[in-house]
C-alpha positions in Angstrom: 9.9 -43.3 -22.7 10.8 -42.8 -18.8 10.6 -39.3 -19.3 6.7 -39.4 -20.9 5.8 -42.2 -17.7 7.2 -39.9 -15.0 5.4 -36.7 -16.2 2.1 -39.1 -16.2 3.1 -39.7 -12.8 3.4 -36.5 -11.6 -0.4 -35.6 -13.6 -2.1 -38.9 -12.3 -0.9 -37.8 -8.7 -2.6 -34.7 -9.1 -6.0 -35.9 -9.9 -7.4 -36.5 -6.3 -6.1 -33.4 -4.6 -8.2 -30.7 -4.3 -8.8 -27.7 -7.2 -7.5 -24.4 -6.0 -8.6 -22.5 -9.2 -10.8 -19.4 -8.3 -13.8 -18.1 -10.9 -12.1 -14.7 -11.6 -13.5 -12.1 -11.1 -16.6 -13.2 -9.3 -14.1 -15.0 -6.3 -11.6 -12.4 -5.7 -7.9 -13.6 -4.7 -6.7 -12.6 -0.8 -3.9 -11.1 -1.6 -1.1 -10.7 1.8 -0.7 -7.8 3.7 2.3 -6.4 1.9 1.1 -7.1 -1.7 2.4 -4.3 -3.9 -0.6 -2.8 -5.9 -1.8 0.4 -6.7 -0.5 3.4 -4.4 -2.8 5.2 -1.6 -2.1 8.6 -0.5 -2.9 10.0 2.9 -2.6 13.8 2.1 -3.2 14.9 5.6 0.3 13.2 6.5 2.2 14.5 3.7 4.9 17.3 4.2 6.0 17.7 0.5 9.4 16.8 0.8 9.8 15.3 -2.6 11.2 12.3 -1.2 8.9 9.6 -3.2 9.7 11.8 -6.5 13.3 11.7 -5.8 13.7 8.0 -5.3 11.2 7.0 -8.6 12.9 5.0 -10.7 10.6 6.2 -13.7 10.1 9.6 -12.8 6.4 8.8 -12.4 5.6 10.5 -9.4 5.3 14.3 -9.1 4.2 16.9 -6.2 3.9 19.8 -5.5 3.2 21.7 -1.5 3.3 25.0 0.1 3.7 26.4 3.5 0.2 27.1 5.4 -0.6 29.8 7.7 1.1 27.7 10.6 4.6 27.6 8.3 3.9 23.5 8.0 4.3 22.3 4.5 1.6 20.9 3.2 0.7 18.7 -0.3 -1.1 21.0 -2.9 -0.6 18.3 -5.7 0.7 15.2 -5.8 0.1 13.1 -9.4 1.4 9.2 -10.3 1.8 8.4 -14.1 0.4 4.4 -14.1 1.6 4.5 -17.4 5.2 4.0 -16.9 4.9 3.3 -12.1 6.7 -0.1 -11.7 4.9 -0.9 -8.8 8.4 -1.0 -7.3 7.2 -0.1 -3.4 10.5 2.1 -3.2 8.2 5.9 -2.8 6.2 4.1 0.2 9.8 2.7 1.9 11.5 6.1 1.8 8.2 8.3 2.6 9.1 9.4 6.2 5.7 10.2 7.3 3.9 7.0 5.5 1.5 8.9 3.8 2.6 6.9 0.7 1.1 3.1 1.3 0.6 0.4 -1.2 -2.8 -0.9 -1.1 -4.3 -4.4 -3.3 -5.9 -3.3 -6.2 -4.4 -4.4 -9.1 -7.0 -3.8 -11.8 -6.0 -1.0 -14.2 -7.0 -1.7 -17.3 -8.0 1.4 -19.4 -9.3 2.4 -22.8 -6.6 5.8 -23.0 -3.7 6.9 -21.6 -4.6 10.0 -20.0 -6.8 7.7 -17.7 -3.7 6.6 -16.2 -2.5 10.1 -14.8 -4.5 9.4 -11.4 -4.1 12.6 -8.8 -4.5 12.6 -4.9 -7.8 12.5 -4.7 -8.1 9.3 -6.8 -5.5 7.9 -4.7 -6.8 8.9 -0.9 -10.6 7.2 -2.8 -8.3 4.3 -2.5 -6.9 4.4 0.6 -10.7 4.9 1.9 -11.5 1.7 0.2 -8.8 0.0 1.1 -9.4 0.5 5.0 -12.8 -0.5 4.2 -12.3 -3.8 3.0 -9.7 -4.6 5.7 -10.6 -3.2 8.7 -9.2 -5.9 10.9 -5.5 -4.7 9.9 -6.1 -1.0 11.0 -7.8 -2.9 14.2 -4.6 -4.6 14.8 -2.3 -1.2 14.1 -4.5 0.6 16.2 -3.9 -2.3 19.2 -0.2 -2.1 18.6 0.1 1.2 18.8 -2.4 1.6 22.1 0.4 -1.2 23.4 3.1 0.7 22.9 1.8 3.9 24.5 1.0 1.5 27.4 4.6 0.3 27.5 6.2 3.5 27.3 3.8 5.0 30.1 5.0 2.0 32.0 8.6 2.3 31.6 8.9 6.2 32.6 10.5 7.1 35.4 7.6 8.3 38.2 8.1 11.9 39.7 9.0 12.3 43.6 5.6 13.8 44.4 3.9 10.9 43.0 5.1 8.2 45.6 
């Protein structure tokens, strides 16, 4: 009986706070900054070195890049199975050049399979959205990066024959 008074408790002290239940999907959630969802791909920063496919614990990821006429290797193809990608983040940690991100979108929900196999141009459509609908954290990159240049400029030795 103690046990069935103490749960009303707990539910009786709940009744004036207020409801935090949003009407999905017209109220979307704001999901953090490092919230794991779907991958975006910046293929101008890619150098193919088969890093992200080498770390995949599912094998989901695969690539493909060739040298251009500068000797620079550069993506040609680079594919993610949704099918079997565990949203695990580890492609985006060990991608050297970040051209690998994890952006919010979570909704994947598809009538086949083959809907799944999503290439790099699907992917860099998301990164495009994704830097639209949050500008303000490429504004703050952008200011931390401009303040580090500042810092460094600051903090190098001036020549003789500018005294």
């Amino acid at each position: 009986m103690f046990g069935f008074l103490k749960g009303l408790g707990v539910t009786l002290s709940q009744l004036p706070r207020k409801k935090v239940t949003l009407q999905y999907p017209d109220v979307m959630p704001e999901w953090p900054e490092r919230f794991r969802g779907v991958h975006r791909f910046i293929p101008e920063l890619c150098i193919s070195c088969q890093q992200c496919a080498r770390i995949c614990p599912t094998s989901c990821i695969s690539l493909s890049g060739a040298r251009d006429q500068n000797k620079k290797m550069r993506i040609d193809t680079f594919d993610i199975n949704f099918e079997i990608c565990i949203l695990c983040d580890l492609c985006t940690e060990v991608c050297p050049t970040e051209a690998v991100l994890m952006s919010d979108t979570f909704e994947m929900a598809k009538y086949t399979r083959d809907d799944l196999y999503l290439d790099m141009h699907w992917l860099y459509e998301n990164e495009l959205r994704y830097e639209k609908n949050h500008p303000e954290r490429f504004a703050a990159a952008a200011e931390a990066v401009e303040a580090a240049a500042k810092a460094a400029d600051e903090a190098a030795p001036k020549k003789a024959g500018d005294a």
